[in-house]
N, C-alpha and C positions, 0 to 999 in steps of 0.2 A: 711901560714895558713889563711885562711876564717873564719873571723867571722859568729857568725850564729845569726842570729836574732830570738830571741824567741818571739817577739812583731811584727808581721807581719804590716809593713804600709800600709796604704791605698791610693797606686797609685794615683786615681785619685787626691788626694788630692795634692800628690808629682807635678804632673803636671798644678793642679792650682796653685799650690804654683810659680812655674816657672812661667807659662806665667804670672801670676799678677806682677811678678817681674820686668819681660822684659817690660810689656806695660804700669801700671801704678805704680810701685815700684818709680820712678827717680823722678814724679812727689809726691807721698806722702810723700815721704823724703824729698824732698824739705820743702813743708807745714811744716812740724813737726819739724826741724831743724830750719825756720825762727820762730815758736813758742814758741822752747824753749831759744831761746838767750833771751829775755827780763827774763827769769825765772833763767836766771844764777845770780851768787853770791844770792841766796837764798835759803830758807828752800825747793821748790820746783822745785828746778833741777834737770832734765832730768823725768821730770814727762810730761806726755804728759794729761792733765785733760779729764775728762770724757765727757763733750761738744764735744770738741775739737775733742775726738774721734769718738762719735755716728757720730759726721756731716761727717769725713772722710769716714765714713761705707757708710751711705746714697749716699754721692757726686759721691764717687768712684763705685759704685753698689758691694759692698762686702757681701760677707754672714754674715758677723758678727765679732764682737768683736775679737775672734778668727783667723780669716783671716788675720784683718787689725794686729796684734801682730808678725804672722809668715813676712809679707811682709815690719817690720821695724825690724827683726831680723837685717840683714846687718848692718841696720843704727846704730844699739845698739855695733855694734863689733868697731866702734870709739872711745868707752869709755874706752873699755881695753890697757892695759898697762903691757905686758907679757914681757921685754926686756931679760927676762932667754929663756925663752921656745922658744917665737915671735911663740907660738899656741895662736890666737886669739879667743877667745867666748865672745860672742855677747847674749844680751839673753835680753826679754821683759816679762813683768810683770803682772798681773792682779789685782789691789788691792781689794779685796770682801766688804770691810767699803764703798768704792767712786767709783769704777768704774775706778778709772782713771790706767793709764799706766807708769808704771818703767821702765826703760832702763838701762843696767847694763854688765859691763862685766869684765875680771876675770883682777889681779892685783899680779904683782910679785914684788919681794925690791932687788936687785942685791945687793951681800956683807949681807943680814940677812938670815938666814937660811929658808929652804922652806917652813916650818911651820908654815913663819908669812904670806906667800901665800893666796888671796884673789878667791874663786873660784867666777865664774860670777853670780850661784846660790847665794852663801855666798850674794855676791853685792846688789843684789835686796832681798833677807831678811833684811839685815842690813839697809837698806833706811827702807823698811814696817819698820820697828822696830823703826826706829830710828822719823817715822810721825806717830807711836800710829797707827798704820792698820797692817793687814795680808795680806794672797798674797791666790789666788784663783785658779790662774793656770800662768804655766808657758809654754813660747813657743823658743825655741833654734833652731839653724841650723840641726845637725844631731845624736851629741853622744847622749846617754842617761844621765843623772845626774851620775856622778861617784859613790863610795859606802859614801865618805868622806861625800858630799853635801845629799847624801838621810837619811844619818843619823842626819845631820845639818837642813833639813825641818823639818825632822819626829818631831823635838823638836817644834815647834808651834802647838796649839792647832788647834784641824782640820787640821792639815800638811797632814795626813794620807789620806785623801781627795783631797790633791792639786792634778792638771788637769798639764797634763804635754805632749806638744805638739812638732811636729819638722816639719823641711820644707819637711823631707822625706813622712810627711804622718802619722807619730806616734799619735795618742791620748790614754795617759793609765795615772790611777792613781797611785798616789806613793805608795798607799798601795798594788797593784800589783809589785812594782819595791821592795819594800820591803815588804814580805809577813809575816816575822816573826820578825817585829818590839821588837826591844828596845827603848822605847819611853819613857817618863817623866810619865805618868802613873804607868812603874812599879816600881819605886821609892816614889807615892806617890803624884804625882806633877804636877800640871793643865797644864804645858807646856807655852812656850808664849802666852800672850794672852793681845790685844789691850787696851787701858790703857781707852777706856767707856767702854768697857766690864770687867775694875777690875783689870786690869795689873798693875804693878808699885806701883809707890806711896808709900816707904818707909819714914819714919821720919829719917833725918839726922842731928846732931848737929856736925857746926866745932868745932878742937880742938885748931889746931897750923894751919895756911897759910901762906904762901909765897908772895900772891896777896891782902894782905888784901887792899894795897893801888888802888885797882881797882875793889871796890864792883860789880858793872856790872857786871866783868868777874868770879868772886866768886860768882855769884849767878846762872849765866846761869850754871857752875859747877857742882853745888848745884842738881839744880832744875836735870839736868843729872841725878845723881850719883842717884837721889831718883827713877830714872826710871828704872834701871839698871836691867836685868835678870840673879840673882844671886841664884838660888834654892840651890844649892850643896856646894857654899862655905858661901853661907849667907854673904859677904864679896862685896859689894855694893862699886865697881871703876868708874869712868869716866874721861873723857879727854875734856878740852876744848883748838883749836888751836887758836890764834890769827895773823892776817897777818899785816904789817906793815901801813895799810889803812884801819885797824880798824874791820876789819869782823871777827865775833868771830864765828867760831863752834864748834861742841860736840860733843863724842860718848860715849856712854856706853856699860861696859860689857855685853856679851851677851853668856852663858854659854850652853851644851849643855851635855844630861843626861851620854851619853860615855865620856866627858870630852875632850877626844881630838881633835876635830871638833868646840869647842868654838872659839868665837871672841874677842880679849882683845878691850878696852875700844880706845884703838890707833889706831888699823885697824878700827873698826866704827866709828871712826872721820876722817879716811882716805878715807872712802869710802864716807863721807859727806863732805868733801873736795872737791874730783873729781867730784862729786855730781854738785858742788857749781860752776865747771868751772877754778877750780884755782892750781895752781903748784905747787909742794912741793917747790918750790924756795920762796914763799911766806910765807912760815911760818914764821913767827920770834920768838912767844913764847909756848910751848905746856908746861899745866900743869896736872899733872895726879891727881886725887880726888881717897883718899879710904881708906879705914880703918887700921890704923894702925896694927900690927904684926897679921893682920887677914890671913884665909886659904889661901888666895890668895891676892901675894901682886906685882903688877907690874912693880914696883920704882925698878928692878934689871935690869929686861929685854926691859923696853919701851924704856930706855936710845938709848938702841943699833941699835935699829928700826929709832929713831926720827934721830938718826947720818946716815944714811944710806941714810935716804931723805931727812932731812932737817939739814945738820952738822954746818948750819950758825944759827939755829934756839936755844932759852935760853930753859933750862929747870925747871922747880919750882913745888914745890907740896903742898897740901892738905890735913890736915888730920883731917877723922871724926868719929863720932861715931855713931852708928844704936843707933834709940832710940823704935824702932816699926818694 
């Protein structure tokens, strides 16, 4: 059976998309690959900055912003980590705050259930998310967003807007891909939204911790959990991992208006992980933050996930209360 395509591409574009690949794709990947290695183990890994790109557009004679995002598709299918499926997606980012470029791609756990499955969309949200920005459009090889991931945009403010491009030629907005949105709107609910523009920033007081003896790591926690996108359970989780050489990162829940398309607070610290350059073999301590006997409490299920990737890694938790 034949698929049909109800979003007709634009040829021409299918065929620039190629030959930029073949004649200067090897050389921009290079560039952008020796760029981001000094940007590993940090907050901006796999971020390509917004300089960095304009001059690639210029250097290269590219039409635009756009162009250069489809011809580091390729390069972005490195970051994925499928070892269930071994379907790789690959996919680049447009942040609308900075300009600059996300690289992302999808993430499977062998031995956790499919559920806890990171799609490549998911990857590049949960980075926007996780650096206080939105994403403006996105560019992938050829499927379209699945139905899982268009309901998982649709939850950021302005989602309904994002630009969503492929090497075949595709440019259509999600709110063509999803015409009859269930969005955070009809619930009442602003949706994601970047933390200058009003996102975040709950008041949390510890009650009982595990880490008291390593305030640092209790605070980055902290400062987490207060970020967290919890509209529906009001129950505000985070994760911060620690690697045996001291790098500490975080993820926060990230909830989504259908509920099943959410990200727990473990997967966005996994994806700021791979983010960062570093193996689940590195973890040594992961502590989950969040509200005790609240709607939603992750101290059942993270266990199972954290043993999957990292079963050499301690486990310890945090608990707090909303004070705002």
């Amino acid at each position: 059976m034949i698929a049909v395509d109800r979003f007709q591409p634009d040829p021409a574009i299918g065929l620039r998309c190629q030959s930029l690949l073949g004649d200067k794709g090897p050389a921009i990947s290079a560039e952008v690959t020796d760029a981001l290695a000094p940007r590993r183990n940090s907050h901006d890994g796999l971020v390509v900055p917004a300089a960095l790109a304009a001059d690639l557009v210029a250097r290269h004679g590219l039409a635009g912003i756009s162009e250069l995002m489809l011809v580091l598709v390729p390069l972005a299918r490195g970051v994925a980590r499928p070892p269930i499926s071994h379907f790789t997606i690959g996919a680049v980012a447009l942040e609308r705050e900075t300009g600059d470029l996300i690289l992302g791609g999808n993430v499977e756990f062998p031995g956790a259930n499919l559920g806890e499955a990171i799609h490549g969309e998911q990857f590049l949200s949960a980075r926007a998310f996780s650096r206080g920005t939105s994403i403006a459009e996105i560019a992938l090889e050829a499927a379209p967003p699945c139905g899982h991931c268009r309901q998982f945009l649709a939850e950021f403010s302005g989602g309904l807007d994002l630009a969503i491009t492929t090497m075949q030629g595709h440019r259509v907005e999600l709110r063509h891909l999803l015409p009859w949105a269930f969005s955070p709107a009809d619930l009442g609910e602003a949706g994601v939204t970047p933390v200058g523009q009003g996102g975040g920033r709950q008041a949390l007081r510890v009650l009982r911790s595990d880490i008291s003896d390593a305030p640092e790591m209790e605070a980055a926690l902290l400062a987490a959990g207060q970020l967290a996108y919890v509209p529906y359970s009001r129950a505000p989780s985070a994760v911060v991992l620690k690697s045996a050489d001291g790098m500490v990162v975080t993820g926060a829940a990230l909830e989504n208006a259908a509920f099943n398309p959410s990200l727990g607070p473990l997967q966005v610290a996994l994806v700021n992980w791979i983010a960062a350059g570093r193996a689940y073999a590195d973890i040594e301590l992961a502590v989950l933050g969040g509200v005790e006997r609240g709607a939603v409490d992750y101290a059942a299920d993270l266990p199972n996930l954290l043993a999957t990737v990292a079963p050499k890694a301690a486990f310890r938790r945090v608990a707090w209360e909303v004070l705002s």
